[in-house]
C-alpha positions in Angstrom: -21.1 3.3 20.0 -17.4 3.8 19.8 -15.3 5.4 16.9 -11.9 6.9 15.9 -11.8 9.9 13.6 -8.5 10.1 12.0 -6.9 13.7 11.3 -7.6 13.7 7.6 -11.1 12.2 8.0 -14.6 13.7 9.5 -18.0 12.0 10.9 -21.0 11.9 10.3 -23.3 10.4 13.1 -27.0 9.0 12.7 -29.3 8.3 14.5 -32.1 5.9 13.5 -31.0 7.4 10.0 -31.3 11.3 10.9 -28.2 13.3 10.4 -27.6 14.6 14.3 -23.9 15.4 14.6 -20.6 16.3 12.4 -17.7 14.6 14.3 -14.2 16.1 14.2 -10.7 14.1 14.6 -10.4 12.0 17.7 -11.8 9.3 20.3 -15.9 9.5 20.3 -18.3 7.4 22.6 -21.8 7.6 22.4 -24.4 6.0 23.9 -28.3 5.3 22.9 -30.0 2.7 20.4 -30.3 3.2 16.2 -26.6 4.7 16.3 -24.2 4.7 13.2 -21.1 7.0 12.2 -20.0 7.4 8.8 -16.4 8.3 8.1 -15.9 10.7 5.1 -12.0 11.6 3.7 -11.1 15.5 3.9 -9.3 15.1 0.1 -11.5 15.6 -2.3 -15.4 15.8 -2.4 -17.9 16.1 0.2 -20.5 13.7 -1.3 -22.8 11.6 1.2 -25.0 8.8 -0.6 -28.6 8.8 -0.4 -28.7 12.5 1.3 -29.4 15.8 0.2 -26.8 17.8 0.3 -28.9 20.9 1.9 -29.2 18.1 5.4 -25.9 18.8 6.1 -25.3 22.5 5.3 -27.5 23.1 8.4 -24.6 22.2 10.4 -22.6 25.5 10.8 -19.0 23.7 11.7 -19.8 21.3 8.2 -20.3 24.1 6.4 -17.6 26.5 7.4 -15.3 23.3 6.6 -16.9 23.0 2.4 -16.8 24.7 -0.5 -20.1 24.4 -2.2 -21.0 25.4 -6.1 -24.6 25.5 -7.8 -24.2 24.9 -10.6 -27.1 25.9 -13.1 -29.1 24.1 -16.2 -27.3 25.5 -19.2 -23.9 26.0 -17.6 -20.9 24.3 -16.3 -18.6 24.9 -13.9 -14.8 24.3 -14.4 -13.2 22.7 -11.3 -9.9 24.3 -10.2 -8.2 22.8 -6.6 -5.2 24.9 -5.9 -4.9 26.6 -9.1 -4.9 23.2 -11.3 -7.6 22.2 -13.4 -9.4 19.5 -11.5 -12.3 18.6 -13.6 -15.9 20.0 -15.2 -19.1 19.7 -13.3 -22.5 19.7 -15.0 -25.7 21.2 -13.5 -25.9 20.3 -9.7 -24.7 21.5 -6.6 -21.7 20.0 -5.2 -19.5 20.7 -2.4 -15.3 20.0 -1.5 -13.8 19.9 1.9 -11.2 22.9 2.0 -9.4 22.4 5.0 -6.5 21.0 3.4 -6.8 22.6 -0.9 -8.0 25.5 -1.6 -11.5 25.5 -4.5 -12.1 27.7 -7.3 -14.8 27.6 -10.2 -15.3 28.8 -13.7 -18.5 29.1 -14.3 -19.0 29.1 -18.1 -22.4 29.8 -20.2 -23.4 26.9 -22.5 -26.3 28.3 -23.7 -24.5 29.1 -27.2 -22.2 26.6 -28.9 -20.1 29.2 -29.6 -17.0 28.7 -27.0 -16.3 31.9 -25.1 -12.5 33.2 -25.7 -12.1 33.2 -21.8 -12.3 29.6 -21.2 -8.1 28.0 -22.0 -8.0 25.8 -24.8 -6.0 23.8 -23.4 -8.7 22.6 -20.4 -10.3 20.4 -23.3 -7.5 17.9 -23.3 -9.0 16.8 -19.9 -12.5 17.5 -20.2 -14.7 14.9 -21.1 -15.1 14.5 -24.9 -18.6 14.3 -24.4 -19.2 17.6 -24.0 -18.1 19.4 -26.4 -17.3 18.6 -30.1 -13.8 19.6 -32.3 -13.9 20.7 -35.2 -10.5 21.2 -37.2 -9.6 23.4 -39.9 -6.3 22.9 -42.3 -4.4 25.5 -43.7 -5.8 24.7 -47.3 -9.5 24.7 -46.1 -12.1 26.5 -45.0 -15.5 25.3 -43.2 -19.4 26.3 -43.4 -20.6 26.3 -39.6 -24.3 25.5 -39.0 -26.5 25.2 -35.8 -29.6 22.9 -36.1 -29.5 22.8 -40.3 -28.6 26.4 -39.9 -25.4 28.4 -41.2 -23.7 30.3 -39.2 -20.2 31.7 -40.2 -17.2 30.6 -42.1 -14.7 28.8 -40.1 -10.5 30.0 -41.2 -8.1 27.4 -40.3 -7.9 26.5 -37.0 -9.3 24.4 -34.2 -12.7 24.9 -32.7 -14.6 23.8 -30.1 -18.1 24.2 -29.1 -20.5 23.1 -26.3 -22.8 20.0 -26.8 -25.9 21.8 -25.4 -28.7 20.3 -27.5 -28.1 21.8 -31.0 -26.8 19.9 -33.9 -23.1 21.4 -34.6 -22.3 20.8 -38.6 -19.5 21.3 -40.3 -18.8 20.5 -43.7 -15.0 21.6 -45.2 -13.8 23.0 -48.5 -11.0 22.6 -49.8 -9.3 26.3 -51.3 -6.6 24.7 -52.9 -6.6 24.6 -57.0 -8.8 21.6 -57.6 -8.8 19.4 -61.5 -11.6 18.6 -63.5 -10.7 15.2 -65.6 -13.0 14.3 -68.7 -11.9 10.8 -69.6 -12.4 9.0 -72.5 -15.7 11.2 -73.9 -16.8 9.8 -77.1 -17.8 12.3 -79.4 -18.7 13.3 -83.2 -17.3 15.0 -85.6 -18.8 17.4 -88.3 -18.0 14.7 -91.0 -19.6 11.8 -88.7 -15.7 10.8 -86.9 -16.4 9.2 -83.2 -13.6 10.5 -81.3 -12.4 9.9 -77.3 -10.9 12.9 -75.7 -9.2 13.2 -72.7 -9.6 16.9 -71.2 -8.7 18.3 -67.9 -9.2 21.9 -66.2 -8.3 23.4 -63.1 -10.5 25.5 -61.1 -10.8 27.4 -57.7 -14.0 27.7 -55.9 -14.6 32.0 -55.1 -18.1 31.3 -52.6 -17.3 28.4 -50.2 -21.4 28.8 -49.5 -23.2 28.9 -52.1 -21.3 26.5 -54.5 -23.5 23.9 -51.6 -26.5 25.8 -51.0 -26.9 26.9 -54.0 -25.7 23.9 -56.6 -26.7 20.6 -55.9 -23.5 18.1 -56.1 -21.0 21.1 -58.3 -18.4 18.4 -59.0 -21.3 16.7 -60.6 -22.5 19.7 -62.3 -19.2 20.6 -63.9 -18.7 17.6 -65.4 -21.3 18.1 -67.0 -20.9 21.7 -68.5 -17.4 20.3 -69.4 -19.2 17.5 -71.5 -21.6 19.4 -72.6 -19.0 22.1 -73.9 -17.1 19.8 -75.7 -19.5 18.2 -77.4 -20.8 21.7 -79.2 -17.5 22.0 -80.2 -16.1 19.0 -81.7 -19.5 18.9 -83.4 -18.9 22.2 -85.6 -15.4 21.0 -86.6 -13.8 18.5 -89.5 -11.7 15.8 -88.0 -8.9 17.4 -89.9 -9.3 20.6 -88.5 -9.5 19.4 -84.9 -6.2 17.5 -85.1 -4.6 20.4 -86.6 -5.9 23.5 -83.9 -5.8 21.4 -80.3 -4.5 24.6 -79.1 -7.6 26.2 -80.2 -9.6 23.5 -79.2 -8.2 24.5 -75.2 -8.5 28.2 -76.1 -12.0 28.2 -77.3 -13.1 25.7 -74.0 -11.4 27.8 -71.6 -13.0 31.0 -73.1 -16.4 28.8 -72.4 -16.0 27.5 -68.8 -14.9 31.5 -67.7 -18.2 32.5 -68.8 -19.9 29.7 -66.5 -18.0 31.1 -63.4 -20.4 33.1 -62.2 -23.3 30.8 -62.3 -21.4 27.8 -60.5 -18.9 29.9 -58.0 -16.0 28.9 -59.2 -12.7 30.6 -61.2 -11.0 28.5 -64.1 -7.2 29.0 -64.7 -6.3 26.8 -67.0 -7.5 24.3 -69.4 -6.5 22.2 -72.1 -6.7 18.5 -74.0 -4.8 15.9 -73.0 -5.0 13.1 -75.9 -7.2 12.9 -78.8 -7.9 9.1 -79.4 -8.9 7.7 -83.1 -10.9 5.0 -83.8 -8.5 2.1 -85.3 -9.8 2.2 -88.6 -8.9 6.2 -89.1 -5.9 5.5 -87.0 -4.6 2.8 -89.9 -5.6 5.2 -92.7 -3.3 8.3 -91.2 -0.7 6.0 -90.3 -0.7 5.4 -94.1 -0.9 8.7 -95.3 2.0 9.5 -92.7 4.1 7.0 -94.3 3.6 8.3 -97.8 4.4 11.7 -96.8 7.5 10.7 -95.2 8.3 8.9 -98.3 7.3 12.1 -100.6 9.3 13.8 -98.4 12.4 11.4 -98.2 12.4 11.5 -102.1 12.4 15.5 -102.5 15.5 15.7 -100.5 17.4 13.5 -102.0 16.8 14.8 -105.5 17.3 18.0 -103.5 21.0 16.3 -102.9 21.4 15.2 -105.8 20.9 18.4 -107.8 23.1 20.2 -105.5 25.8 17.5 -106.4 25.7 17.4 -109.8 26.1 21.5 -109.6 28.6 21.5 -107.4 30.5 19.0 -109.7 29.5 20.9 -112.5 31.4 24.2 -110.9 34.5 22.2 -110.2 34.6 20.9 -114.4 34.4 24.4 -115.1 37.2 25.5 -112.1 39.4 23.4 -113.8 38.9 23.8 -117.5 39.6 27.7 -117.1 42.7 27.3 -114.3 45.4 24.8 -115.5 47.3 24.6 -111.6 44.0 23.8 -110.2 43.5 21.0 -113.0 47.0 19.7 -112.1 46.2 20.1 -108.3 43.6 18.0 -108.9 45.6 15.4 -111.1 48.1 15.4 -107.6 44.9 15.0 -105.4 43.4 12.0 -107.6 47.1 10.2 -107.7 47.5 10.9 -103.8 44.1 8.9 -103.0 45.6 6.1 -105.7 48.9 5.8 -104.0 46.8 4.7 -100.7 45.4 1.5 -102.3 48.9 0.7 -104.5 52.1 -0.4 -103.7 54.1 0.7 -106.4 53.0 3.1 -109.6 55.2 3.2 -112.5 54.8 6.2 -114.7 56.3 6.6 -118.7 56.4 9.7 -120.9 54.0 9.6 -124.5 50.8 10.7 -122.9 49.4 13.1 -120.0 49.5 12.2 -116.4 45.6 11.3 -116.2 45.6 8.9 -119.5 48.5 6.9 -118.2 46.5 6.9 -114.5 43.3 5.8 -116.3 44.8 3.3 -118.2 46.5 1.9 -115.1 43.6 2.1 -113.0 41.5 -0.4 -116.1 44.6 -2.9 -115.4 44.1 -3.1 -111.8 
Protein backbone atom coordinates (compact mmCIF):
# COMPACT_ATOMS: atom_id res chain seq x y z
CA UNK A 1 0.00 0.00 0.00
CA UNK A 2 1.27 3.31 -1.04
CA UNK A 3 0.15 6.95 0.28
CA UNK A 4 1.08 10.66 0.40
CA UNK A 5 0.42 12.56 3.53
CA UNK A 6 0.19 16.16 2.82
CA UNK A 7 1.74 18.75 5.42
CA UNK A 8 -1.65 19.92 6.80
CA UNK A 9 -3.04 16.31 6.84
CA UNK A 10 -2.18 13.04 9.23
CA UNK A 11 -2.83 9.12 8.79
CA UNK A 12 -4.32 6.80 10.18
CA UNK A 13 -3.33 3.18 9.05
CA UNK A 14 -5.50 -0.21 9.52
CA UNK A 15 -4.99 -3.09 9.38
CA UNK A 16 -7.78 -5.66 8.77
CA UNK A 17 -9.69 -2.76 10.61
CA UNK A 18 -7.32 -2.41 13.78
CA UNK A 19 -5.90 1.00 14.39
CA UNK A 20 -1.87 0.02 14.14
CA UNK A 21 -0.11 3.29 13.08
CA UNK A 22 -0.58 7.31 13.13
CA UNK A 23 1.22 8.51 9.92
CA UNK A 24 2.93 11.91 9.75
CA UNK A 25 3.45 14.21 6.46
CA UNK A 26 5.27 12.39 3.56
CA UNK A 27 5.77 9.33 1.12
CA UNK A 28 4.58 5.93 3.04
CA UNK A 29 4.86 2.31 1.57
CA UNK A 30 3.75 -0.56 3.33
CA UNK A 31 3.46 -3.85 2.64
CA UNK A 32 1.10 -6.89 3.97
CA UNK A 33 -2.66 -7.94 3.10
CA UNK A 34 -6.06 -6.12 4.91
CA UNK A 35 -4.17 -2.66 4.61
CA UNK A 36 -6.01 0.85 4.50
CA UNK A 37 -4.95 4.51 5.44
CA UNK A 38 -7.33 7.09 6.27
CA UNK A 39 -6.33 10.69 5.72
CA UNK A 40 -7.66 13.17 8.40
CA UNK A 41 -7.22 17.38 8.01
CA UNK A 42 -5.09 19.07 10.92
CA UNK A 43 -7.84 22.21 10.84
CA UNK A 44 -10.40 21.52 12.91
CA UNK A 45 -11.57 18.39 14.78
CA UNK A 46 -10.07 15.12 15.39
CA UNK A 47 -13.15 12.97 14.84
CA UNK A 48 -12.71 9.28 13.31
CA UNK A 49 -16.16 7.45 12.30
CA UNK A 50 -17.08 4.32 13.80
CA UNK A 51 -14.15 4.46 16.50
CA UNK A 52 -13.77 5.23 19.97
CA UNK A 53 -12.05 7.97 20.54
CA UNK A 54 -9.93 6.29 23.62
CA UNK A 55 -8.34 3.72 20.39
CA UNK A 56 -6.40 6.32 19.31
CA UNK A 57 -5.27 8.23 22.45
CA UNK A 58 -3.10 5.11 23.01
CA UNK A 59 -0.86 6.43 20.48
CA UNK A 60 1.52 8.79 22.35
CA UNK A 61 2.57 10.99 19.05
CA UNK A 62 -1.57 11.27 18.33
CA UNK A 63 -2.10 12.37 21.43
CA UNK A 64 0.65 14.86 22.07
CA UNK A 65 -0.67 16.32 18.59
CA UNK A 66 -4.92 16.79 20.20
CA UNK A 67 -6.58 18.64 22.47
CA UNK A 68 -9.14 16.63 24.12
CA UNK A 69 -12.27 17.76 26.43
CA UNK A 70 -14.77 15.54 28.51
CA UNK A 71 -17.30 17.01 28.72
CA UNK A 72 -19.88 15.99 31.45
CA UNK A 73 -23.87 15.19 31.63
CA UNK A 74 -25.29 18.44 32.98
CA UNK A 75 -22.64 20.75 31.51
CA UNK A 76 -21.28 22.25 28.37
CA UNK A 77 -18.32 23.33 27.29
CA UNK A 78 -17.78 26.60 25.23
CA UNK A 79 -15.36 26.10 22.34
CA UNK A 80 -12.73 28.78 22.00
CA UNK A 81 -9.83 28.25 18.95
CA UNK A 82 -7.41 31.04 19.31
CA UNK A 83 -9.20 33.15 21.55
CA UNK A 84 -12.58 33.34 19.22
CA UNK A 85 -15.62 31.63 20.10
CA UNK A 86 -15.79 28.50 18.00
CA UNK A 87 -18.86 26.83 19.09
CA UNK A 88 -20.67 24.83 22.28
CA UNK A 89 -20.18 21.19 22.84
CA UNK A 90 -22.73 19.01 24.72
CA UNK A 91 -21.85 16.06 26.98
CA UNK A 92 -19.11 13.99 25.16
CA UNK A 93 -15.59 13.88 24.80
CA UNK A 94 -14.10 15.35 21.85
CA UNK A 95 -10.72 16.15 20.66
CA UNK A 96 -8.94 19.12 18.11
CA UNK A 97 -5.69 18.86 16.33
CA UNK A 98 -3.48 21.86 17.85
CA UNK A 99 -0.59 21.86 15.72
CA UNK A 100 -1.66 24.66 13.83
CA UNK A 101 -4.63 26.75 16.55
CA UNK A 102 -4.41 26.91 19.69
CA UNK A 103 -7.92 25.25 22.03
CA UNK A 104 -9.49 26.52 25.02
CA UNK A 105 -12.87 25.51 26.87
CA UNK A 106 -15.42 27.08 29.18
CA UNK A 107 -16.82 24.64 30.97
CA UNK A 108 -20.19 25.97 32.21
CA UNK A 109 -22.75 24.21 34.87
CA UNK A 110 -26.24 23.64 33.47
CA UNK A 111 -27.53 22.09 36.28
CA UNK A 112 -29.57 25.39 37.20
CA UNK A 113 -31.31 27.48 34.56
CA UNK A 114 -30.18 30.31 36.05
CA UNK A 115 -27.20 31.62 33.58
CA UNK A 116 -23.99 32.21 35.48
CA UNK A 117 -22.71 36.00 35.16
CA UNK A 118 -19.32 34.60 33.90
CA UNK A 119 -20.46 33.16 30.71
CA UNK A 120 -20.52 36.69 27.82
CA UNK A 121 -23.84 37.46 26.67
CA UNK A 122 -22.88 38.01 23.71
CA UNK A 123 -21.72 34.06 22.97
CA UNK A 124 -25.64 33.45 22.57
CA UNK A 125 -25.85 35.11 19.23
CA UNK A 126 -23.89 32.00 17.99
CA UNK A 127 -24.96 29.33 20.18
CA UNK A 128 -27.58 27.19 19.08
CA UNK A 129 -31.08 28.46 20.01
CA UNK A 130 -31.78 25.19 21.17
CA UNK A 131 -30.18 25.39 24.17
CA UNK A 132 -31.11 27.92 25.86
CA UNK A 133 -34.31 30.03 25.98
CA UNK A 134 -34.63 34.32 25.94
CA UNK A 135 -36.63 35.87 27.79
CA UNK A 136 -37.04 39.79 27.28
CA UNK A 137 -38.08 42.32 29.61
CA UNK A 138 -39.24 46.13 28.45
CA UNK A 139 -38.72 49.04 30.32
CA UNK A 140 -42.58 49.25 31.27
CA UNK A 141 -42.67 45.63 32.50
CA UNK A 142 -41.76 43.33 34.84
CA UNK A 143 -41.83 39.37 34.70
CA UNK A 144 -42.85 36.40 37.24
CA UNK A 145 -40.02 33.62 36.75
CA UNK A 146 -40.98 30.03 37.37
CA UNK A 147 -39.14 26.64 37.16
CA UNK A 148 -41.40 23.51 36.54
CA UNK A 149 -44.89 25.45 37.62
CA UNK A 150 -42.74 26.98 40.29
CA UNK A 151 -41.97 30.83 40.96
CA UNK A 152 -38.91 31.88 41.38
CA UNK A 153 -38.00 35.66 41.30
CA UNK A 154 -39.19 38.83 39.65
CA UNK A 155 -37.48 39.56 36.47
CA UNK A 156 -36.53 43.93 36.06
CA UNK A 157 -36.16 44.83 32.57
CA UNK A 158 -33.77 43.30 30.73
CA UNK A 159 -32.73 40.31 28.71
CA UNK A 160 -32.36 36.83 30.21
CA UNK A 161 -31.22 33.73 29.24
CA UNK A 162 -31.27 30.44 30.78
CA UNK A 163 -30.12 26.82 30.01
CA UNK A 164 -32.61 24.29 28.52
CA UNK A 165 -31.65 21.44 30.99
CA UNK A 166 -34.96 19.67 31.42
CA UNK A 167 -37.10 22.16 33.54
CA UNK A 168 -39.98 24.05 32.21
CA UNK A 169 -38.71 27.88 32.07
CA UNK A 170 -42.11 30.27 32.35
CA UNK A 171 -42.41 33.51 32.16
CA UNK A 172 -45.46 35.50 32.15
CA UNK A 173 -45.00 39.73 31.88
CA UNK A 174 -46.83 42.57 33.57
CA UNK A 175 -47.22 45.48 32.43
CA UNK A 176 -46.36 48.55 35.30
CA UNK A 177 -47.54 51.13 33.20
CA UNK A 178 -51.02 53.05 34.33
CA UNK A 179 -53.57 50.61 32.80
CA UNK A 180 -57.74 51.79 32.04
CA UNK A 181 -60.70 50.03 33.11
CA UNK A 182 -63.68 50.89 30.42
CA UNK A 183 -67.38 50.09 31.58
CA UNK A 184 -69.36 50.56 28.31
CA UNK A 185 -72.72 50.89 27.80
CA UNK A 186 -74.01 49.38 31.50
CA UNK A 187 -77.63 49.44 31.67
CA UNK A 188 -78.78 50.33 34.87
CA UNK A 189 -81.83 51.61 37.24
CA UNK A 190 -82.72 54.32 38.81
CA UNK A 191 -84.40 54.93 42.33
CA UNK A 192 -87.60 56.11 40.44
CA UNK A 193 -87.47 52.94 37.92
CA UNK A 194 -85.11 55.11 34.86
CA UNK A 195 -82.91 52.49 32.73
CA UNK A 196 -79.84 54.32 32.13
CA UNK A 197 -76.40 53.41 29.98
CA UNK A 198 -73.27 54.74 31.45
CA UNK A 199 -70.05 54.81 30.11
CA UNK A 200 -67.33 54.83 33.07
CA UNK A 201 -63.61 54.44 32.87
CA UNK A 202 -60.80 54.29 35.71
CA UNK A 203 -57.21 53.95 35.70
CA UNK A 204 -55.36 51.82 37.86
CA UNK A 205 -51.70 50.52 38.67
CA UNK A 206 -51.09 47.03 39.83
CA UNK A 207 -48.76 47.28 43.51
CA UNK A 208 -48.02 43.04 43.64
CA UNK A 209 -47.03 41.83 40.12
CA UNK A 210 -47.54 38.14 41.97
CA UNK A 211 -50.20 37.84 43.62
CA UNK A 212 -52.70 39.89 41.49
CA UNK A 213 -52.05 35.98 39.29
CA UNK A 214 -51.74 33.68 42.02
CA UNK A 215 -53.85 34.95 44.03
CA UNK A 216 -56.97 36.33 41.65
CA UNK A 217 -58.10 34.35 39.04
CA UNK A 218 -58.43 36.53 35.60
CA UNK A 219 -58.14 40.36 37.80
CA UNK A 220 -59.11 42.19 34.52
CA UNK A 221 -62.14 40.01 34.75
CA UNK A 222 -62.61 40.53 38.33
CA UNK A 223 -62.50 44.35 38.18
CA UNK A 224 -64.96 44.67 35.88
CA UNK A 225 -66.95 43.33 37.79
CA UNK A 226 -66.45 45.24 41.20
CA UNK A 227 -66.73 48.33 38.75
CA UNK A 228 -70.25 46.99 37.72
CA UNK A 229 -71.21 45.92 40.69
CA UNK A 230 -70.24 49.45 42.23
CA UNK A 231 -72.16 51.25 40.06
CA UNK A 232 -75.04 49.58 40.12
CA UNK A 233 -75.41 50.25 44.23
CA UNK A 234 -75.12 53.55 43.31
CA UNK A 235 -77.26 54.61 40.65
CA UNK A 236 -79.78 52.50 42.49
CA UNK A 237 -80.08 54.85 45.68
CA UNK A 238 -80.32 57.96 43.48
CA UNK A 239 -83.34 60.06 41.47
CA UNK A 240 -82.65 60.40 37.82
CA UNK A 241 -82.63 64.12 38.55
CA UNK A 242 -80.14 63.93 41.05
CA UNK A 243 -77.75 61.78 39.12
CA UNK A 244 -77.67 64.16 36.14
CA UNK A 245 -77.19 67.04 38.31
CA UNK A 246 -73.97 65.49 40.76
CA UNK A 247 -71.85 63.43 37.93
CA UNK A 248 -68.95 64.82 39.73
CA UNK A 249 -70.26 63.10 42.77
CA UNK A 250 -71.15 60.22 41.01
CA UNK A 251 -66.96 59.89 40.11
CA UNK A 252 -66.15 61.04 43.70
CA UNK A 253 -68.25 58.56 45.51
CA UNK A 254 -66.91 55.46 42.90
CA UNK A 255 -63.43 56.35 43.30
CA UNK A 256 -63.81 56.55 47.09
CA UNK A 257 -65.28 52.77 46.55
CA UNK A 258 -62.66 51.13 44.21
CA UNK A 259 -59.63 52.61 46.78
CA UNK A 260 -61.17 50.62 49.45
CA UNK A 261 -60.99 47.41 47.02
CA UNK A 262 -57.14 47.94 46.54
CA UNK A 263 -56.03 45.89 48.99
CA UNK A 264 -57.99 42.86 48.22
CA UNK A 265 -57.24 42.85 44.33
CA UNK A 266 -53.37 44.37 44.38
CA UNK A 267 -53.97 47.14 42.65
CA UNK A 268 -53.87 51.31 43.22
CA UNK A 269 -56.68 53.53 41.56
CA UNK A 270 -55.79 57.12 40.56
CA UNK A 271 -58.44 58.37 38.93
CA UNK A 272 -61.92 57.75 37.98
CA UNK A 273 -64.81 59.31 36.50
CA UNK A 274 -68.08 58.99 34.05
CA UNK A 275 -67.74 59.46 30.69
CA UNK A 276 -71.50 59.84 29.22
CA UNK A 277 -74.74 59.23 30.81
CA UNK A 278 -77.05 57.93 27.92
CA UNK A 279 -81.17 58.37 28.30
CA UNK A 280 -83.55 56.27 26.99
CA UNK A 281 -85.31 58.22 23.97
CA UNK A 282 -88.49 58.69 25.48
CA UNK A 283 -86.88 60.70 28.69
CA UNK A 284 -84.49 62.12 26.23
CA UNK A 285 -87.68 63.79 24.25
CA UNK A 286 -89.30 64.84 27.51
CA UNK A 287 -85.99 66.94 28.72
CA UNK A 288 -85.39 68.16 25.38
CA UNK A 289 -88.84 69.71 25.93
CA UNK A 290 -88.46 70.96 29.20
CA UNK A 291 -85.01 72.54 27.96
CA UNK A 292 -86.83 74.28 25.37
CA UNK A 293 -89.34 75.85 27.75
CA UNK A 294 -86.75 76.94 30.02
CA UNK A 295 -84.93 78.62 27.39
CA UNK A 296 -88.07 80.25 26.39
CA UNK A 297 -88.91 81.28 30.17
CA UNK A 298 -85.67 82.41 30.21
CA UNK A 299 -85.59 84.37 26.80
CA UNK A 300 -88.87 86.12 27.97
CA UNK A 301 -87.37 87.36 31.48
CA UNK A 302 -84.65 89.20 29.78
CA UNK A 303 -86.30 90.82 27.51
CA UNK A 304 -88.86 92.30 29.94
CA UNK A 305 -85.61 92.63 31.82
CA UNK A 306 -84.70 95.11 28.69
CA UNK A 307 -87.46 96.45 28.42
CA UNK A 308 -87.93 97.77 31.93
CA UNK A 309 -84.57 99.10 31.85
CA UNK A 310 -85.62 101.08 28.62
CA UNK A 311 -88.59 102.51 29.57
CA UNK A 312 -86.45 103.88 32.93
CA UNK A 313 -83.82 104.99 31.18
CA UNK A 314 -86.22 106.97 28.93
CA UNK A 315 -88.12 107.90 31.84
CA UNK A 316 -84.75 109.70 33.32
CA UNK A 317 -84.04 111.38 30.09
CA UNK A 318 -88.10 113.06 30.11
CA UNK A 319 -87.22 114.14 33.42
CA UNK A 320 -83.35 115.46 32.40
CA UNK A 321 -85.02 117.57 30.17
CA UNK A 322 -88.07 118.88 31.76
CA UNK A 323 -85.86 120.38 34.73
CA UNK A 324 -82.71 121.63 32.25
CA UNK A 325 -83.91 123.80 29.23
CA UNK A 326 -80.18 123.65 27.19
CA UNK A 327 -80.38 119.96 27.48
CA UNK A 328 -84.11 120.08 26.03
CA UNK A 329 -82.83 122.20 23.21
CA UNK A 330 -79.69 119.95 22.81
CA UNK A 331 -81.93 117.46 22.28
CA UNK A 332 -84.25 119.45 19.86
CA UNK A 333 -80.59 120.00 17.83
CA UNK A 334 -79.82 116.21 18.17
CA UNK A 335 -83.50 115.11 16.82
CA UNK A 336 -83.18 117.85 13.76
CA UNK A 337 -79.47 116.55 13.02
CA UNK A 338 -80.75 112.78 12.51
CA UNK A 339 -83.78 114.50 10.32
CA UNK A 340 -81.43 116.46 8.18
CA UNK A 341 -79.78 112.90 7.14
CA UNK A 342 -82.96 111.58 5.44
CA UNK A 343 -84.05 115.36 3.93
CA UNK A 344 -82.93 117.41 1.34
CA UNK A 345 -84.12 120.62 2.31
CA UNK A 346 -86.09 121.85 5.68
CA UNK A 347 -87.76 124.99 5.65
CA UNK A 348 -88.43 126.49 9.08
CA UNK A 349 -91.18 129.64 9.95
CA UNK A 350 -91.66 131.57 13.21
CA UNK A 351 -95.51 131.14 15.20
CA UNK A 352 -94.67 128.05 16.99
CA UNK A 353 -91.55 126.12 18.83
CA UNK A 354 -88.94 124.34 16.96
CA UNK A 355 -90.38 120.66 17.74
CA UNK A 356 -94.20 121.54 16.67
CA UNK A 357 -93.05 122.86 13.39
CA UNK A 358 -90.60 119.50 13.14
CA UNK A 359 -93.63 117.35 14.03
CA UNK A 360 -95.83 118.74 11.81
CA UNK A 361 -93.23 118.46 8.99
CA UNK A 362 -92.36 115.07 9.85
CA UNK A 363 -96.68 114.05 9.48
CA UNK A 364 -96.23 115.63 5.76
CA UNK A 365 -93.45 113.58 4.77
Amino acid sequence: MRTIIQENQRGLLFKNGKFTEYLMPGKHSKFGSGLRAVIVPTGGEFKPADYDLDIFMRNETLAKEVETVDVADETLALHFVNGKYAGALTSGKYAFFKIHDRHTFQVVDIKTPEVANDVPKYLFAYIPKNLYTKVEVAEYQKARLYFDGKFVRLLEPGTYYFWNNGVKIAVGLVDTRSLQMDITGQEMMTLDKVALRINFVCNYKITDYVKIHTEIEDYEQQLHILLQLALREYVGKYRLDEILENKEQLSDAMLKRLKEKETEYFVAFSDAGVKDIILPGEIRNIMNTVLIAEKRAQANVITRREEVASTRSLLNTAKLMDENQTLYKLKELEFLEKICENVGSISVSGGTDLLSQLTQLLKGA
